[in-house]
C-alpha positions as CSV (number, residue, x, y, z in Angstrom):
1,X,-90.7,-18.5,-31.1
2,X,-93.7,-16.8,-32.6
3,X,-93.1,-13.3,-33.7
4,X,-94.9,-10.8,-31.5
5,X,-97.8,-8.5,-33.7
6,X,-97.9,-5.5,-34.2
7,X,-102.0,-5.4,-33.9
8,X,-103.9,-2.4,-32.3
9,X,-105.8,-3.3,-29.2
10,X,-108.6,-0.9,-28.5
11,X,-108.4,0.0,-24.7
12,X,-112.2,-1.5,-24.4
13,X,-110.7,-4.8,-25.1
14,X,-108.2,-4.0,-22.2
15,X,-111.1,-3.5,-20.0
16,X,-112.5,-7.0,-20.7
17,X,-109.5,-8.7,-20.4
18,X,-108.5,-6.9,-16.9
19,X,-111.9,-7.9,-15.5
20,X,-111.5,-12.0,-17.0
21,X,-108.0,-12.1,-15.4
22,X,-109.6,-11.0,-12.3
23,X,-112.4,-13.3,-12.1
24,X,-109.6,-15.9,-13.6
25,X,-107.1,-15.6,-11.1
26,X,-108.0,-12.8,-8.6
27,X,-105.4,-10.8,-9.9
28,X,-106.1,-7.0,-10.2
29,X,-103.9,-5.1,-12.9
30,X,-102.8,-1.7,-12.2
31,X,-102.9,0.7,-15.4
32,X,-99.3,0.3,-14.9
33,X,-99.4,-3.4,-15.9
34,X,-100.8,-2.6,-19.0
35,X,-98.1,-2.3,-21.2
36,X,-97.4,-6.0,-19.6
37,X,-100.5,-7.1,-20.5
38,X,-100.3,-5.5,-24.3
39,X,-96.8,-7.7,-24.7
40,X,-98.1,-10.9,-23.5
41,X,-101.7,-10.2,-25.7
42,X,-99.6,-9.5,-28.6
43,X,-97.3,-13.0,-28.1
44,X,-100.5,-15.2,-27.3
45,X,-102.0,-13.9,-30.4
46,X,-98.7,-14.8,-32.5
47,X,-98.6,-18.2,-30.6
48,X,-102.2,-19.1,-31.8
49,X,-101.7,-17.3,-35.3
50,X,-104.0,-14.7,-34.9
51,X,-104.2,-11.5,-36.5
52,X,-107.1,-9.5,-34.9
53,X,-107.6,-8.8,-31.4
54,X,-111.4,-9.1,-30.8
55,X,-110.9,-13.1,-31.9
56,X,-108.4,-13.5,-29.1
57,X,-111.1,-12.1,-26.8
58,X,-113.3,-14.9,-28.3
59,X,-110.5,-17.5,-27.7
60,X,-110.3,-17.1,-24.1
61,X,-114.1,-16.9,-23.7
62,X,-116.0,-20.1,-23.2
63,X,-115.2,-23.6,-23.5
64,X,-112.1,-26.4,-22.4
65,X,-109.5,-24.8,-25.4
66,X,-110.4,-21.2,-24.1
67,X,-110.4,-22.3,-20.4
68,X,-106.6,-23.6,-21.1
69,X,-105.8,-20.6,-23.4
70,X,-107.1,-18.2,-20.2
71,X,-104.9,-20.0,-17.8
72,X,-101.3,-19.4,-20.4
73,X,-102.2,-15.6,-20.6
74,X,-102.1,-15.6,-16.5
75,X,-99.6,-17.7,-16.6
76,X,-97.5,-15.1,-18.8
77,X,-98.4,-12.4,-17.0
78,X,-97.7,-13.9,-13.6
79,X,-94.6,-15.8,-14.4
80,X,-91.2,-14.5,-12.2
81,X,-88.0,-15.5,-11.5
82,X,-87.3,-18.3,-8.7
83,X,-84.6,-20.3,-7.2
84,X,-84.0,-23.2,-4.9
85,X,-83.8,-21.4,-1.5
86,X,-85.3,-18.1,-2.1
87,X,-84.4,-16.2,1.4
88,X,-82.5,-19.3,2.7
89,X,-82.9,-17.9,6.3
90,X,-87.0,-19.0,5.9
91,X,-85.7,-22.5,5.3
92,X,-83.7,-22.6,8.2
93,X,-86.2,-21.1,10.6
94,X,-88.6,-23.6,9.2
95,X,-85.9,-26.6,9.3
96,X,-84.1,-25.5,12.9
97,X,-87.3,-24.1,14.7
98,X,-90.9,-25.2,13.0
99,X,-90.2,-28.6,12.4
100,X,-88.9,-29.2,15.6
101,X,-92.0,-27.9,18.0
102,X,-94.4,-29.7,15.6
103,X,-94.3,-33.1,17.6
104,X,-94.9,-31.5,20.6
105,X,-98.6,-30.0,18.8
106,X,-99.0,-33.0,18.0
107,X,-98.1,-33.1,14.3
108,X,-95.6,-36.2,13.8
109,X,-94.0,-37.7,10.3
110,X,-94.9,-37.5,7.7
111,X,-95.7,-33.8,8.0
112,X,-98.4,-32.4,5.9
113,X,-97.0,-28.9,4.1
114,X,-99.0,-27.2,1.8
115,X,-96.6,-24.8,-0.7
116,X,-99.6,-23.0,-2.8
117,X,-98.4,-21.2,-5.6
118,X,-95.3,-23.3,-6.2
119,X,-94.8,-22.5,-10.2
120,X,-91.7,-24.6,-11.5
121,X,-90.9,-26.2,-7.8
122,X,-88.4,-25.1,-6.7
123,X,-90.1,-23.7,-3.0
124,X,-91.9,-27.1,-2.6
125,X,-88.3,-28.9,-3.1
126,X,-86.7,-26.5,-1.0
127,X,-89.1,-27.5,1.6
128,X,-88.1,-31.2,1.4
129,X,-84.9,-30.7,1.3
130,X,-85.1,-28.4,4.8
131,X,-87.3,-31.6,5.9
132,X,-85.0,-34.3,5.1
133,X,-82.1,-31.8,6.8
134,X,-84.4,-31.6,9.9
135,X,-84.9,-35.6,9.8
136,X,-81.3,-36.6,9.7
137,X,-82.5,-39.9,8.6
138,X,-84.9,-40.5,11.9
139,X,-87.8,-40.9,9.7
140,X,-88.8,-42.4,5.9
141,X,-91.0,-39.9,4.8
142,X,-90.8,-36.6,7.1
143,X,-93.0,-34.6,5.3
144,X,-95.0,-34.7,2.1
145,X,-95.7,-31.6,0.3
146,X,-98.4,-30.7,-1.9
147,X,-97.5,-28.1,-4.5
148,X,-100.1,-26.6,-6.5
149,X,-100.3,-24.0,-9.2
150,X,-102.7,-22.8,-11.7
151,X,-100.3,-23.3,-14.5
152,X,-99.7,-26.6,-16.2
153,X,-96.8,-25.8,-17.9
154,X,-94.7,-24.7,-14.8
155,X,-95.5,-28.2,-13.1
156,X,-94.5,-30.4,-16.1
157,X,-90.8,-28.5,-15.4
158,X,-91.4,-28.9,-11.7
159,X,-92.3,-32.9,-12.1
160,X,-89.6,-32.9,-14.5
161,X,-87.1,-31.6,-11.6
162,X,-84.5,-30.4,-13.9
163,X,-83.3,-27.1,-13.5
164,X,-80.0,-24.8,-14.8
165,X,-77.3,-24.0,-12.4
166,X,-78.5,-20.3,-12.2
167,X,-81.3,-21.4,-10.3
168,X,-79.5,-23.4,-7.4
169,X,-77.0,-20.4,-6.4
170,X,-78.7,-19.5,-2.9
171,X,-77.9,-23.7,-1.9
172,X,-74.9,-24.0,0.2
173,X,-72.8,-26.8,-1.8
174,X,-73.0,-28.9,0.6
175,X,-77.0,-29.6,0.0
176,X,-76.2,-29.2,-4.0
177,X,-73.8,-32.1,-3.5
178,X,-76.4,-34.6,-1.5
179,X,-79.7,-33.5,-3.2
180,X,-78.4,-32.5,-7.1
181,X,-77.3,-34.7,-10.2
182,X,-75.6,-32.9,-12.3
183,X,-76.6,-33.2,-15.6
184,X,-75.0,-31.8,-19.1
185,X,-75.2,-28.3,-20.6
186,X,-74.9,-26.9,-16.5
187,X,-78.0,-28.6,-15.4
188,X,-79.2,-30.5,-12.5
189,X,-81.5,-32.9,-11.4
190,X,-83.7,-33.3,-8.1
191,X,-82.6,-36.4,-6.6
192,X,-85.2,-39.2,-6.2
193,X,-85.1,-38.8,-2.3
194,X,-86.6,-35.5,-2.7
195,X,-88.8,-35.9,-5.6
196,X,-90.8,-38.3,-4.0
197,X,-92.0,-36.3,-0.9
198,X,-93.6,-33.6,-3.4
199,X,-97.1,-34.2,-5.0
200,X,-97.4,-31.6,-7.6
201,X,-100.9,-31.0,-8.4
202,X,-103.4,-28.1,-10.6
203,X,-105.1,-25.6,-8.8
204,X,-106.7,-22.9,-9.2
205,X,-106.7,-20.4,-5.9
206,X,-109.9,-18.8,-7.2
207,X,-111.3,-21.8,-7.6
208,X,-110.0,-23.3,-4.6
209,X,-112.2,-20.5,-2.8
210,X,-115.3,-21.4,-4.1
211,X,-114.8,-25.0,-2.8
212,X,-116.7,-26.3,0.1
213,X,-115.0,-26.1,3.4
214,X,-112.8,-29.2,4.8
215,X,-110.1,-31.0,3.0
216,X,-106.4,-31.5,4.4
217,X,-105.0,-29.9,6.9
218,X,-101.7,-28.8,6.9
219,X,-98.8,-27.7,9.7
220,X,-97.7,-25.1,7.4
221,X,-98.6,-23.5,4.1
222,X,-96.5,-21.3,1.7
223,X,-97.9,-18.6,0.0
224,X,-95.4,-16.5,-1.2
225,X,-95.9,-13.5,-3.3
226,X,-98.9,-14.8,-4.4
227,X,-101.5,-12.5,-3.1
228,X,-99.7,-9.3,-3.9
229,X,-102.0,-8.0,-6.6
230,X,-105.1,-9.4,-5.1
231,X,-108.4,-7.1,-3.9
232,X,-108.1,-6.9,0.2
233,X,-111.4,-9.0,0.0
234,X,-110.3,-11.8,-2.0
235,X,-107.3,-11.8,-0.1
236,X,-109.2,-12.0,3.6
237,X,-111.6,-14.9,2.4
238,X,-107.9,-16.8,1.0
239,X,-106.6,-16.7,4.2
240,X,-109.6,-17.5,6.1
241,X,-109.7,-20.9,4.2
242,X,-105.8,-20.9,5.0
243,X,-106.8,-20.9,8.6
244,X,-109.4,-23.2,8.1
245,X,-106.8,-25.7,6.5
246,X,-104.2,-25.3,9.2
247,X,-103.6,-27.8,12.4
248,X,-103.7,-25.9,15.8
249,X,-100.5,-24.4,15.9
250,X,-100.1,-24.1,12.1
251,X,-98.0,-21.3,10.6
252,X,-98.1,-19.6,7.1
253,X,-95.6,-18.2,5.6
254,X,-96.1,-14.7,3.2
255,X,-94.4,-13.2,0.9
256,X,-92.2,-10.2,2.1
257,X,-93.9,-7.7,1.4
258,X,-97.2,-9.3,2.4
259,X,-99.1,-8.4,5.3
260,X,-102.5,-9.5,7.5
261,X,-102.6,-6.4,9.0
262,X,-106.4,-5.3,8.0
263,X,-106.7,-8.6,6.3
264,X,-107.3,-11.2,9.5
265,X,-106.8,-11.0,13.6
266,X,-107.2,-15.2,13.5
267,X,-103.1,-15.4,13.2
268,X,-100.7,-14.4,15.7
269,X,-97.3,-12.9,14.4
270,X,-94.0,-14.5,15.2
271,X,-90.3,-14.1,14.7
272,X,-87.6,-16.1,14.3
273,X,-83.8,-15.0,13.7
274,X,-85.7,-11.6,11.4
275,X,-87.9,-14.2,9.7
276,X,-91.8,-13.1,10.1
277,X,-94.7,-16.2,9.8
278,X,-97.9,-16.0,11.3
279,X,-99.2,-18.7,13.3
280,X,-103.0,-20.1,14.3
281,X,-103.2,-20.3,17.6
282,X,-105.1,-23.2,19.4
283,X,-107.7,-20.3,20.1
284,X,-107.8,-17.2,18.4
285,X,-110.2,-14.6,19.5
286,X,-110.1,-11.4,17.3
287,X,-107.4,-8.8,18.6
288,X,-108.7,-5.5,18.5
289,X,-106.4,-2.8,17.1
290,X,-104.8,-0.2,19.4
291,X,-104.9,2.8,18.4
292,X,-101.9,5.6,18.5
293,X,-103.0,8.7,19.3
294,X,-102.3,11.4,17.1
295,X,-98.8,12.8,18.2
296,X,-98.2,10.1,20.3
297,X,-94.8,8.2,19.9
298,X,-95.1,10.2,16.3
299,X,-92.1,11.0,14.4
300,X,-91.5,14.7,14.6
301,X,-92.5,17.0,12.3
302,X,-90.9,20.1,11.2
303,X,-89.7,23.1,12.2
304,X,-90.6,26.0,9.7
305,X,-87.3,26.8,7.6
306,X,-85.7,23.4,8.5
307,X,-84.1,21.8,5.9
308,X,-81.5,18.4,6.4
309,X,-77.9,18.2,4.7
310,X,-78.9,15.8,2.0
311,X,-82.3,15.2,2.5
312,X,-84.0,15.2,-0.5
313,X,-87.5,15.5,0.7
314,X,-90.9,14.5,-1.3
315,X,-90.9,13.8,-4.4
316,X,-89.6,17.2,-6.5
317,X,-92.0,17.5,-9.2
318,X,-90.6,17.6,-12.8
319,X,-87.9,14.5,-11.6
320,X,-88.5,10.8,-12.5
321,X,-90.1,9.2,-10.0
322,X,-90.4,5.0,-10.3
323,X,-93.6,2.9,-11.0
324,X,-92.6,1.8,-7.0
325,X,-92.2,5.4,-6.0
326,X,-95.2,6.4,-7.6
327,X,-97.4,4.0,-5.4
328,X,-95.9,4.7,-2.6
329,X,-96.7,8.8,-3.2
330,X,-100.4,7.5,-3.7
331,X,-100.1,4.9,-0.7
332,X,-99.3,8.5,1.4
333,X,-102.5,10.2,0.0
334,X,-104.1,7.7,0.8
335,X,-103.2,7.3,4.2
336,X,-103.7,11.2,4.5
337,X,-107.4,10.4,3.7
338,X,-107.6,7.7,6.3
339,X,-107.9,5.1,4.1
340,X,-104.6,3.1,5.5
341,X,-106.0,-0.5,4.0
342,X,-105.7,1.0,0.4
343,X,-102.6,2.6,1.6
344,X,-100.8,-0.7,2.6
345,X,-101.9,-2.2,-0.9
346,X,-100.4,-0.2,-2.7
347,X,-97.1,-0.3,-0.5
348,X,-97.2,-4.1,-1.0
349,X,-98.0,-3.5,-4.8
350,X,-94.4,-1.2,-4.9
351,X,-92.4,-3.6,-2.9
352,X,-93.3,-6.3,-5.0
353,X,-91.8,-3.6,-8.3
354,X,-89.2,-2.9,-6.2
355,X,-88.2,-4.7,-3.2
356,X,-85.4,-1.8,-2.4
357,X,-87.8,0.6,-2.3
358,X,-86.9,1.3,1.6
359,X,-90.2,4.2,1.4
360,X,-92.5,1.4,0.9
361,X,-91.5,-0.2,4.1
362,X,-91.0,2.7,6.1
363,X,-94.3,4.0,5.4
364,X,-95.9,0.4,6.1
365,X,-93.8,0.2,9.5
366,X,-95.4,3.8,10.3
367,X,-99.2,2.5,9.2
368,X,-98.8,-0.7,11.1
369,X,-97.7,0.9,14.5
370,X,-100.2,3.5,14.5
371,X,-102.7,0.1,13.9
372,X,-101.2,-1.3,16.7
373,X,-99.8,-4.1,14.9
374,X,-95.7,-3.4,16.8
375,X,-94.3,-6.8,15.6
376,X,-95.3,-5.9,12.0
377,X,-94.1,-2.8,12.0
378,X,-90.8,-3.3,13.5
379,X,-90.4,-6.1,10.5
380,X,-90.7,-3.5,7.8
381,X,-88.5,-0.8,10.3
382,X,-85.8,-3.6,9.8
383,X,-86.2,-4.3,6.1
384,X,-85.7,-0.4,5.5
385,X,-82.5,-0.8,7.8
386,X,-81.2,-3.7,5.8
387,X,-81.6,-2.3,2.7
388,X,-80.2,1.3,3.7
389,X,-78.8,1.4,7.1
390,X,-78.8,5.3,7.0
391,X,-82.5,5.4,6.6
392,X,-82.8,6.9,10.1
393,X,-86.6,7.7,10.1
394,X,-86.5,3.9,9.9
395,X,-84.7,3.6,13.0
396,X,-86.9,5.8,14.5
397,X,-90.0,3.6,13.6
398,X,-88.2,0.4,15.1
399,X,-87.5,2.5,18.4
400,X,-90.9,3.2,18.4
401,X,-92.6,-0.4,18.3
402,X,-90.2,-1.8,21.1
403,X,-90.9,0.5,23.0
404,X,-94.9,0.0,22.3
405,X,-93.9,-3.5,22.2
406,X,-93.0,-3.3,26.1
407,X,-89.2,-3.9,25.8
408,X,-87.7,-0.5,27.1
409,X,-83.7,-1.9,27.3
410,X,-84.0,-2.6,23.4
411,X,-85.9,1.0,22.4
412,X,-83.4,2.4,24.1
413,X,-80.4,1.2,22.5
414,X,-82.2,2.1,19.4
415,X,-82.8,5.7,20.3
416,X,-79.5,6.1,21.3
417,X,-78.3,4.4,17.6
418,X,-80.5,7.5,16.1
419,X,-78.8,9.8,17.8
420,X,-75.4,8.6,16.7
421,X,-76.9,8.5,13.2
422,X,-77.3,11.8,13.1
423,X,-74.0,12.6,13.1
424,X,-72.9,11.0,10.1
425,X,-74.7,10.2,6.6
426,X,-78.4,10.1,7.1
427,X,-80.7,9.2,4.5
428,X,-84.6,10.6,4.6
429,X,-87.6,9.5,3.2
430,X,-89.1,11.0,-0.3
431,X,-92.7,11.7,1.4
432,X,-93.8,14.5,3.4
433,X,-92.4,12.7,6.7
434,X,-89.5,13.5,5.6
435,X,-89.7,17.0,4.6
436,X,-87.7,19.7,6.5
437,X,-86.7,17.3,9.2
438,X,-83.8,18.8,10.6
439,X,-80.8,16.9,13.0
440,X,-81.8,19.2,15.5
441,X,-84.9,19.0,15.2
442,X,-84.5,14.7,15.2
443,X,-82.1,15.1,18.2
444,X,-84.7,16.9,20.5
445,X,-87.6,14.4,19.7
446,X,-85.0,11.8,20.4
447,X,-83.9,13.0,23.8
448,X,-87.7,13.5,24.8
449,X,-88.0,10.1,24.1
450,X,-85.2,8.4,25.5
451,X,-85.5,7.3,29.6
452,X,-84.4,9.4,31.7
């Protein structure tokens, strides 16, 4: 392995390279990224023996080597850690519930799914295998997937199929046992049965974009994670061409942290046993958001001199705060100045740093409802939950969206859980919703908004 440098790179040179990766990839780098983006300069220059930093700028300028130079530095910078059966619970929603409706939209076998963004495979497998599951033998082919990434070297390992046990620990053994071959040194291969439903294929997103209209259409695309760090613009025209490539009835699966909510009305949001897609309907006419009035279904705020057992409030200044904690202090300035679409970017942008970062979803789930957008909301309400059951201002959120969301006998088993929160260990959000909230000042807003 080549021997990162230890070369100077002048922060011009970082402003070129942030604005190529952009126009690359659509990826936009945070200055926080730019330490990341030093290390992977530094070990593309050692892999291409190269001792100066303004020549690397020239090898990723112009021409077929710096076109396939431009897509490794991406590629570094982009590359994460995946599995077979990343949130298994998506798999079975998709096996036990998508899959099954199709025929009746009119979608039959073999079943066109798009997995965009699939790096070394695994999700596009994982989608066959949930296929063949579904099938049960009924059909040859039930689906065929196209899996497409911008990075060559990730889908020579994913034609390859051969991955180490560490990647295969979210599959139940029963699916290891039918769809793996083990291999020596820990490994296993794909079997033959899945490999063959998966067409594995080079694209570019940004590229893709600038295609003209038409192509395949799909019954469901992946697109995981993928659009996390992109500009909201970028992002809307993406999934406009998602919707585009999507059958009647279609449904597109995000990341989870990923939202539509300011990106697109042309999707409706659905749920299945907590697992959020968003489908196109037949006909989608624009929703227009609802507003929340100012105080209105609000959490409380609070009393002067009011202080929670435990509650550590905002941020103390002086303490280390987290890259993900940081964005999330900057998503609430921005939502103070009423910019809420900049505010859920940068929410995404923390979850995606830290995906137990419950103030990232608690402040989405708040931005969402007061949008309008209940279902949304109450997804990143749960999240928080999951991740910190104590995190009451969460629970409050979630009461809030049933109730918005017309369902009266479920907001008001919720209140009631807030109230028995209280009296035991409550956690509270580091952002100025939770500052000075009291119990008793969190029991009285409860009671005034429980049913009498």
């Amino acid at each position: 392995m080549p021997v990162r440098l230890r070369v100077n790179i002048p922060p011009e040179l970082f402003t070129m390279l942030r604005k190529l990766i952009e126009s690359e990839s659509g990826i936009v780098l945070s200055d926080a990224k730019l330490a990341h983006l030093s290390s992977v300069v530094r070990g593309r220059m050692a892999a291409l023996g190269l001792s100066d930093a303004w020549d690397y700028l020239s090898a990723v300028g112009e021409g077929t080597a710096a076109a396939n130079e431009r897509g490794e530095l991406v590629t570094e910078l982009l590359i994460g850690e995946t599995s077979f059966y990343r949130t298994p619970g998506l798999y079975q929603v998709f096996q036990e519930s998508i899959l099954p409706e199709l025929p009746d939209r009119g979608v039959v076998p073999p079943v066109p799914v798009w997995s965009a963004g699939c790096s070394t495979g695994e999700e596009a497998y994982s989608i066959a295998m949930a296929a063949l599951e579904w099938s049960r033998g009924r059909h040859a082919v039930p689906v065929r997937v196209w899996a497409t990434d911008l990075h060559r070297g990730a889908l020579d390992i994913a034609r390859e199929g051969i991955y180490p046990a560490q990647a295969l620990r979210e599959i139940p053994e029963r699916l290891r046992t039918k769809y793996f071959e083990p291999l020596d040194g820990g490994r296993f291969r794909v079997s033959e049965a899945v490999r063959h439903l998966v067409r594995f294929e080079v694209l570019n997103l940004m590229e893709f974009l600038s295609c003209p209209p038409g192509g395949d259409r799909f019954a469901a695309i992946f697109c995981r994670n993928v659009m996390i760090y992109f500009r909201a613009d970028t992002t809307r025209r993406l999934v406009e061409r998602f919707r585009d490539r999507l059958v009647d009835g279609g449904v597109l699966f995000l990341g989870h942290s990923e939202t539509l909510w300011g990106i697109s009305d042309a999707f409706r949001l659905e749920q299945r046993e907590k697992v959020f897609y968003y489908r196109k309907p037949a006909a989608a006419p624009p929703l227009p958001p609802v507003s929340v009035a100012p105080g209105a279904g609000g959490a409380p705020r609070p009393s002067p001199g009011e202080s929670p057992s435990g509650n550590p409030g905002h941020a103390a200044e002086g303490l280390f705060v987290s890259p993900a904690m940081e964005r999330v202090l900057e998503a609430e300035r921005k939502a103070d100045a009423d910019q809420p679409e900049e505010s859920l970017r940068l929410c995404r942008e923390a979850a995606a740093l830290d995906p137990s970062c419950i103030e990232a979803d608690y402040l989405m789930a708040l931005l969402l409802r007061r949008g309008g957008r209940y279902a949304e909301a109450l997804f990143h309400a749960e999240r928080a939950l999951s991740t910190d059951p104590r995190f009451v201002l969460a629970e409050v959120e979630a009461a809030e969206c049933l109730s918005l969301m017309g369902k009266p006998a479920e907001a008001a088993s919720r209140w009631k859980g807030v109230l028995r929160s209280i009296e035991g260990d409550v956690r509270f959000p580091r952002l100025s919703a939770g500052d000075g909230v009291s119990r008793k000042t969190l029991r009285h807003y409860v009671v005034s908004r429980m049913p009498h």
